[in-house]
DRENPA-3360 file (N, C-alpha, C; in nm, 2 decimals, always signed):
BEGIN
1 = XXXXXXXX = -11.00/+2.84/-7.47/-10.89/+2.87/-7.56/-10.83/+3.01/-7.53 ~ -10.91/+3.09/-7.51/-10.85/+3.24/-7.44/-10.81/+3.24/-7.33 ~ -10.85/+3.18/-7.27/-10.74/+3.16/-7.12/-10.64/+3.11/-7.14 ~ -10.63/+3.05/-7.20/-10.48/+2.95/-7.22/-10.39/+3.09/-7.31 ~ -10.44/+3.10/-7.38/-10.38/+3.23/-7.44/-10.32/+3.35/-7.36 ~ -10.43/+3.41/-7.25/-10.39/+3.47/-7.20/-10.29/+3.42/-7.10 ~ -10.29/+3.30/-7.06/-10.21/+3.28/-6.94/-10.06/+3.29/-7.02 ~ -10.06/+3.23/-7.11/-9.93/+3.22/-7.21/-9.88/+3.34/-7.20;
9 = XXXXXXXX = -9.96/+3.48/-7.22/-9.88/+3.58/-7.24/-9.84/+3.63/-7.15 ~ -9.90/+3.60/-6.98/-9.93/+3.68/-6.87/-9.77/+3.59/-6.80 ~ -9.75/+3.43/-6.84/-9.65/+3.39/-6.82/-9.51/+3.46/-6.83 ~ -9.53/+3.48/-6.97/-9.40/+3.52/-7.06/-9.35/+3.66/-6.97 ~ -9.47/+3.77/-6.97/-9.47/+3.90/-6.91/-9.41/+3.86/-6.76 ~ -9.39/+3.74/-6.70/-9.37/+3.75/-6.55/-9.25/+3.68/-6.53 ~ -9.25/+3.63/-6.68/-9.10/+3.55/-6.62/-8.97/+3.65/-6.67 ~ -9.01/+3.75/-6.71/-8.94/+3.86/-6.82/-8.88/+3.77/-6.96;
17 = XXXXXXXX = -9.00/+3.73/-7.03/-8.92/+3.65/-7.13/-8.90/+3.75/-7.26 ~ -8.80/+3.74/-7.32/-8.74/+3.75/-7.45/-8.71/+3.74/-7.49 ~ -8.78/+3.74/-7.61/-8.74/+3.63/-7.75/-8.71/+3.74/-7.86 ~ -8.58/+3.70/-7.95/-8.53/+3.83/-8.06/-8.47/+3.75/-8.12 ~ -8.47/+3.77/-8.22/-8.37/+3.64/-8.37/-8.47/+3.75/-8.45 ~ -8.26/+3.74/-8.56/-8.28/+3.84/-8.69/-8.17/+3.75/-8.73 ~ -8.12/+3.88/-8.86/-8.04/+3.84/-8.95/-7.97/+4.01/-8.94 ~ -7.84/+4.00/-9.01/-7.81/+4.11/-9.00/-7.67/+4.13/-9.13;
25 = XXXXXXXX = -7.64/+4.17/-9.21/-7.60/+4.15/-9.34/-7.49/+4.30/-9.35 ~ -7.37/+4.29/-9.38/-7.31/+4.41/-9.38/-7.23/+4.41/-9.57 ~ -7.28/+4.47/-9.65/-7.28/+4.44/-9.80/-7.17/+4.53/-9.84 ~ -7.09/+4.62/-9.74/-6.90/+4.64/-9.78/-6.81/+4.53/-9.75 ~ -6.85/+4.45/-9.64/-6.74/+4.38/-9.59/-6.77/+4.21/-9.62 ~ -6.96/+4.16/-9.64/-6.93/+4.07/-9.67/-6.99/+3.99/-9.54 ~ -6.97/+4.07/-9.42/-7.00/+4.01/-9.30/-7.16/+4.01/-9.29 ~ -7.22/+3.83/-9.22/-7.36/+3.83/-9.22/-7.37/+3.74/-9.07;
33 = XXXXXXXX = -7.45/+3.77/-9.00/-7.46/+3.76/-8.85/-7.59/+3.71/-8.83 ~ -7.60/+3.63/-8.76/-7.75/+3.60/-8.69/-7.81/+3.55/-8.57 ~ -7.90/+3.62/-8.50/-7.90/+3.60/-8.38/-8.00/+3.53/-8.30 ~ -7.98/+3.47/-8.16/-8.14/+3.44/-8.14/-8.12/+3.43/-8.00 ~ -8.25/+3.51/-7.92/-8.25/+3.52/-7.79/-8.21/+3.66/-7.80 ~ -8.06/+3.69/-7.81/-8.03/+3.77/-7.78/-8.07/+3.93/-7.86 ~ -8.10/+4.05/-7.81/-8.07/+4.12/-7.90/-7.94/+4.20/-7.94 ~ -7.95/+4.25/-8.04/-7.80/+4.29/-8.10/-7.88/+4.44/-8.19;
41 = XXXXXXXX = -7.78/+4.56/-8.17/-7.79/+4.68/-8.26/-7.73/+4.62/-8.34 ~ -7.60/+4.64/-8.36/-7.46/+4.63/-8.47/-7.45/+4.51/-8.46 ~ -7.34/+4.47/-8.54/-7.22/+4.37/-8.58/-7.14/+4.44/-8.66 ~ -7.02/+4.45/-8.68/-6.93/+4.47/-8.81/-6.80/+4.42/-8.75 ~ -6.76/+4.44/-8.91/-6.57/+4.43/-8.87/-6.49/+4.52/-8.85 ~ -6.37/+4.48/-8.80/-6.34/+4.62/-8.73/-6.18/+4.59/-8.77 ~ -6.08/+4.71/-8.81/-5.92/+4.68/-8.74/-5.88/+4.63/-8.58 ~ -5.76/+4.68/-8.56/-5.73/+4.63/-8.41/-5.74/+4.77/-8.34;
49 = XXXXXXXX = -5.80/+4.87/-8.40/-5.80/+5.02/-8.37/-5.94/+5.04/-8.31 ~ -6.03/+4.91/-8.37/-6.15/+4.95/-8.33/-6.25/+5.03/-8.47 ~ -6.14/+5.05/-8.55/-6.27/+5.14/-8.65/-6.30/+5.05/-8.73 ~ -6.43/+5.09/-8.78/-6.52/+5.03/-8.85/-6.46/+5.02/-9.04 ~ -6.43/+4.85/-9.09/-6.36/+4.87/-9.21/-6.48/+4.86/-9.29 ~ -6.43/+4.93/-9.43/-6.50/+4.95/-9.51/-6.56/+4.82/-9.65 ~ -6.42/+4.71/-9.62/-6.44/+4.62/-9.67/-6.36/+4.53/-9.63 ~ -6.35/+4.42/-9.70/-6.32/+4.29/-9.59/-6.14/+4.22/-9.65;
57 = XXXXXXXX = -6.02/+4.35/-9.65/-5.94/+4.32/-9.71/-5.80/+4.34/-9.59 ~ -5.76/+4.28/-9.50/-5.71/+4.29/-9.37/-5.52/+4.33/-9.43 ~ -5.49/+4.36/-9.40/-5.33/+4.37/-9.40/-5.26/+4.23/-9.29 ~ -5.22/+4.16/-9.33/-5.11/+4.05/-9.27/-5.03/+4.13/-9.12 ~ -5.03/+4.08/-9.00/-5.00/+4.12/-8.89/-5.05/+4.21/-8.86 ~ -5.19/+4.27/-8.85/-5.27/+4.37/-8.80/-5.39/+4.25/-8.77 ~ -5.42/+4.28/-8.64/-5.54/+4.24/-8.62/-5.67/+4.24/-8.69 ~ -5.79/+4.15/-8.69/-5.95/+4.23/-8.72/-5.99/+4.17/-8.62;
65 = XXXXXXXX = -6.07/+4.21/-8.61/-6.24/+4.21/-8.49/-6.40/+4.23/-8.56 ~ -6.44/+4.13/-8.51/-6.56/+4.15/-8.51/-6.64/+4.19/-8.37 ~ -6.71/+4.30/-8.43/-6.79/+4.37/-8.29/-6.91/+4.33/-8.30 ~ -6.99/+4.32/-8.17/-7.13/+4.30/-8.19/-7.18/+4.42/-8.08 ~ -7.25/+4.50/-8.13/-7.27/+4.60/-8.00/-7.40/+4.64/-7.97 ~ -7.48/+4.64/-7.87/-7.59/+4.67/-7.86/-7.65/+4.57/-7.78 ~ -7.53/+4.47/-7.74/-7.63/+4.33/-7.69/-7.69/+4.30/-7.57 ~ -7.82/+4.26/-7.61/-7.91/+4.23/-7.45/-7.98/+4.14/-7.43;
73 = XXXXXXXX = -8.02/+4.04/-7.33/-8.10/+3.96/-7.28/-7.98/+3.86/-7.25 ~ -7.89/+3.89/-7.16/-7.79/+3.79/-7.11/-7.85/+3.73/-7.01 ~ -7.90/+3.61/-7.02/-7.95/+3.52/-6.82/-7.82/+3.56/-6.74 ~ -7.87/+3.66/-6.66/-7.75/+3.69/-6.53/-7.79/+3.60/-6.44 ~ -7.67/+3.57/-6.37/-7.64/+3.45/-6.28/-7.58/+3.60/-6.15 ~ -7.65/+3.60/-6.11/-7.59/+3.67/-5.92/-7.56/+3.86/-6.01 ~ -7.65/+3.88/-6.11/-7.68/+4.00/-6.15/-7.55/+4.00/-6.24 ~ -7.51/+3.94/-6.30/-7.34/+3.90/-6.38/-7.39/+3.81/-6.52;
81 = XXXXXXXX = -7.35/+3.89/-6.60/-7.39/+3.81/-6.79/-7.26/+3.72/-6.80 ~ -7.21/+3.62/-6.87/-7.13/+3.55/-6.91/-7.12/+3.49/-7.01 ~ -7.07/+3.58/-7.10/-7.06/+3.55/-7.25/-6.92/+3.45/-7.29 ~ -6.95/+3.40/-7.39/-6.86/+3.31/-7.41/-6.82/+3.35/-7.60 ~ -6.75/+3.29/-7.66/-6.72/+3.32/-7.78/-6.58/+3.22/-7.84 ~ -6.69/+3.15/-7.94/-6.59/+3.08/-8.02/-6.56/+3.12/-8.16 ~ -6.40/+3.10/-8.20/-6.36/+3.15/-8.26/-6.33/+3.05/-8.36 ~ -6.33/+3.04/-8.49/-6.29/+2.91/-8.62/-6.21/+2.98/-8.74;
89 = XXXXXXXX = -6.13/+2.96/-8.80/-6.05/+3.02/-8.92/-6.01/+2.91/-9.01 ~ -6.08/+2.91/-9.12/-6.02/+2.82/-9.21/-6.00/+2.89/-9.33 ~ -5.93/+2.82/-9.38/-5.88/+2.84/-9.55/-5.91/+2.81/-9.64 ~ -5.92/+2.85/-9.79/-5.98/+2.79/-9.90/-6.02/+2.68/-9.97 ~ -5.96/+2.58/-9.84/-6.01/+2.44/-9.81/-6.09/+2.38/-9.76 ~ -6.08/+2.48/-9.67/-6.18/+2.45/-9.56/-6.13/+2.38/-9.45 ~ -5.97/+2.37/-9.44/-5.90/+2.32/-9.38/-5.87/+2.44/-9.23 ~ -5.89/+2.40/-9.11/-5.91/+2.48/-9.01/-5.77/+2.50/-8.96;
97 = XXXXXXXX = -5.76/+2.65/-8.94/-5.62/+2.66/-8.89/-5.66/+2.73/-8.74 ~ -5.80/+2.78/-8.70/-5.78/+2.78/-8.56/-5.89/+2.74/-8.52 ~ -5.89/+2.69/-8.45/-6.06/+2.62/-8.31/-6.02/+2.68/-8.19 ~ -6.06/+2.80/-8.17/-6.09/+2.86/-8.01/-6.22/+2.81/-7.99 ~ -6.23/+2.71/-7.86/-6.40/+2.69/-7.84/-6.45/+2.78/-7.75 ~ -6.36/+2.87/-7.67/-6.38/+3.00/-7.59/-6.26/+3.04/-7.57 ~ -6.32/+3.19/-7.66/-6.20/+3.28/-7.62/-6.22/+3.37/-7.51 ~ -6.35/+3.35/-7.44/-6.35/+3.44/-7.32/-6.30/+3.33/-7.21;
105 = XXXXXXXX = -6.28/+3.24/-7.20/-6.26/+3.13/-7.13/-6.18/+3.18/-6.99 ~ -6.21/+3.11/-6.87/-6.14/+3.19/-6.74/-6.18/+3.35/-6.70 ~ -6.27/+3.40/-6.80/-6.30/+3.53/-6.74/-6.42/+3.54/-6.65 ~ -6.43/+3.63/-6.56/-6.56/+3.62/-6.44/-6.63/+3.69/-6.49 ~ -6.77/+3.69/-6.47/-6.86/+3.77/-6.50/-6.90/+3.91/-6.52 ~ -6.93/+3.95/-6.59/-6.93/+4.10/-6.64/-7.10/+4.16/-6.57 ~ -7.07/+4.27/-6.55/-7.17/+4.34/-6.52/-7.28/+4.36/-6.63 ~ -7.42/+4.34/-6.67/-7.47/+4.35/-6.77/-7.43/+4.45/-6.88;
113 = XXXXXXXX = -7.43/+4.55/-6.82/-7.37/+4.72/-6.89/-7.27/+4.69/-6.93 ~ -7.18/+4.59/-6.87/-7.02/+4.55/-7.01/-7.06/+4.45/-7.08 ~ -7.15/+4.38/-7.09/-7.18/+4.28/-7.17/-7.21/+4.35/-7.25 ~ -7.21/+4.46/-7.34/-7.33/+4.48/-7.41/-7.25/+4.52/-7.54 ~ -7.12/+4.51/-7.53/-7.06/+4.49/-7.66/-6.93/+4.38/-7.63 ~ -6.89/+4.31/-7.73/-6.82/+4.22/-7.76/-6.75/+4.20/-7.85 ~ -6.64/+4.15/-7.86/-6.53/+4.14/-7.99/-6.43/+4.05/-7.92 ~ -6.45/+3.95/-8.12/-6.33/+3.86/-8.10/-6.25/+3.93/-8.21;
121 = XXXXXXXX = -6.14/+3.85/-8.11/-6.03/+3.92/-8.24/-5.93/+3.87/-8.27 ~ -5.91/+3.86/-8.42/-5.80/+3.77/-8.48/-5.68/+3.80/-8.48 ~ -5.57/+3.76/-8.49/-5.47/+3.81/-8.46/-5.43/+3.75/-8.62 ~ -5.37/+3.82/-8.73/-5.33/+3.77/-8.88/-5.17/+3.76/-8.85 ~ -5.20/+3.65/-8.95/-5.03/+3.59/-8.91/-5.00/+3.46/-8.96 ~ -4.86/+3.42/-8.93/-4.89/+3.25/-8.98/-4.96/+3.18/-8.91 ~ -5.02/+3.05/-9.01/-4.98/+3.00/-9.11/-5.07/+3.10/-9.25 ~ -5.13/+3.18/-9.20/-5.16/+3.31/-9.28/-5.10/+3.34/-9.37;
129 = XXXXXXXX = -5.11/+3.35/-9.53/-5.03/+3.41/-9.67/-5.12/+3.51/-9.72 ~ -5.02/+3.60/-9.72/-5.02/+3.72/-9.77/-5.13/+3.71/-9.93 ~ -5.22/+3.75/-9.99/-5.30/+3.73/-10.10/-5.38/+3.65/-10.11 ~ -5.39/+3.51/-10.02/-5.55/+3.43/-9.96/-5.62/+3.50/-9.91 ~ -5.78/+3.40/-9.93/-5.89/+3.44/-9.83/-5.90/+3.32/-9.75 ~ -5.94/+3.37/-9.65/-5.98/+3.29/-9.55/-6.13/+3.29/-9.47 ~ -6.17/+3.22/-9.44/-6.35/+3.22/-9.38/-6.34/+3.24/-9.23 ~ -6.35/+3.35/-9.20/-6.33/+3.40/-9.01/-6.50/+3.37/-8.93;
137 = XXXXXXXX = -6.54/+3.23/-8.84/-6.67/+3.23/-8.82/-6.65/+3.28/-8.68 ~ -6.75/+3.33/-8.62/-6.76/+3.38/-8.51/-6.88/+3.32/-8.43 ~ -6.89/+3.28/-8.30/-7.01/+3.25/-8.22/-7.00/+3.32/-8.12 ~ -7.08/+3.45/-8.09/-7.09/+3.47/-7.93/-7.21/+3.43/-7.86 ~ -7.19/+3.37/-7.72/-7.28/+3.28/-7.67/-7.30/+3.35/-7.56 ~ -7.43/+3.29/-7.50/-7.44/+3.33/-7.32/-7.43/+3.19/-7.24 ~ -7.29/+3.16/-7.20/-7.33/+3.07/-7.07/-7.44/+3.02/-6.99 ~ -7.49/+3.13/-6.95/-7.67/+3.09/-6.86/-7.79/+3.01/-6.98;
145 = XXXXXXXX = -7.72/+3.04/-7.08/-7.84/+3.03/-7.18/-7.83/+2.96/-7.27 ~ -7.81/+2.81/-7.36/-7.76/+2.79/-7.45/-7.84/+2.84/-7.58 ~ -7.98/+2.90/-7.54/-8.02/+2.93/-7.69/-8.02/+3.04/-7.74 ~ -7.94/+3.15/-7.66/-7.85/+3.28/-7.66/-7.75/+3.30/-7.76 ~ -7.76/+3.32/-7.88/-7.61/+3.33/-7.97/-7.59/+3.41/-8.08 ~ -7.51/+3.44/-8.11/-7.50/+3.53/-8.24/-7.39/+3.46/-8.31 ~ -7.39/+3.43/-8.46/-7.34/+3.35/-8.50/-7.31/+3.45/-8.65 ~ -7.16/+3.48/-8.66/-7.13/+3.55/-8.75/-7.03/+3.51/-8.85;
153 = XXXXXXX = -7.01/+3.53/-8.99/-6.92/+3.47/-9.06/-6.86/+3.60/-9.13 ~ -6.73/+3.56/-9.20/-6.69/+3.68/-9.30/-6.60/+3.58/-9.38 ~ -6.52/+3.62/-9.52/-6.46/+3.61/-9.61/-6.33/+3.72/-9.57 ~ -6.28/+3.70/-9.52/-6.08/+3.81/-9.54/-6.02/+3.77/-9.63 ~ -6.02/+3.88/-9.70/-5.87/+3.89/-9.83/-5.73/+3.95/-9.73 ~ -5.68/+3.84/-9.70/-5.51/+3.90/-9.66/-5.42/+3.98/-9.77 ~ -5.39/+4.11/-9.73/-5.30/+4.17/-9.81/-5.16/+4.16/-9.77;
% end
């Protein structure tokens, strides 16, 4: 039984395996993220400026983003990560006003060191009203990997 044990770990140690799954909860904005395979420092939301918002209340024709930064264990393919990221928006219905199933779609592979932060980003607008919320879900994926993903949600109040 200890051999088998040991070999398990002597495996893992040779094949460079890593395994990481959390949860990650941001209690100004609302935004809750969870990941697995991959690791992740941050998540948050962000304007189209990049700065970090304080709560989850967007102004109508300003972008938001969600960032995830800190991310690692991409399966490189020819030393190149390839993240992928799907994007979903629905309404208080639950009625979907966008399905991106990749918004990185057509791009070539990134150098690990640029993989390591990520953001999708919404563009607010119509069929978007001014004083709704809306449920913004986020998936960033790794191509090489399907069990690679961070899967994030939020609540936006349109101003």
């Amino acid at each position: 039984m200890n051999r088998i044990i040991i070999l398990l770990i002597s495996l893992c140690m040779f094949s460079s395996c890593h395994f990481s799954k959390g949860v990650k909860k941001d209690l100004n904005t609302g935004l809750s993220a969870t990941y697995n395979g991959f690791e992740v420092d941050d998540i948050y939301l962000s304007d189209g400026n990049g700065t970090r918002l304080s709560n989850n209340k967007v102004t109508l024709g300003i972008p938001v983003k969600i960032v995830a930064s800190g991310v690692k264990n991409f399966r490189l393919k020819e030393q190149n990560a390839y993240p992928g990221c799907t994007i979903i928006l629905t309404d208080k219905n639950k009625k979907e006003l966008l399905n991106l199933p990749d918004a990185f779609e057509g791009q070539e592979g990134l150098a690990a060191t640029q993989a390591t932060e990520l953001k999708a980003t919404l563009n607010t607008g119509e069929p978007m009203v001014a004083g709704e919320t809306y449920h913004l879900y986020v998936r960033f994926y790794d191509k090489e990997s399907s069990e690679n993903e961070i899967v994030s949600q939020v609540d936006i109040m349109v101003q």
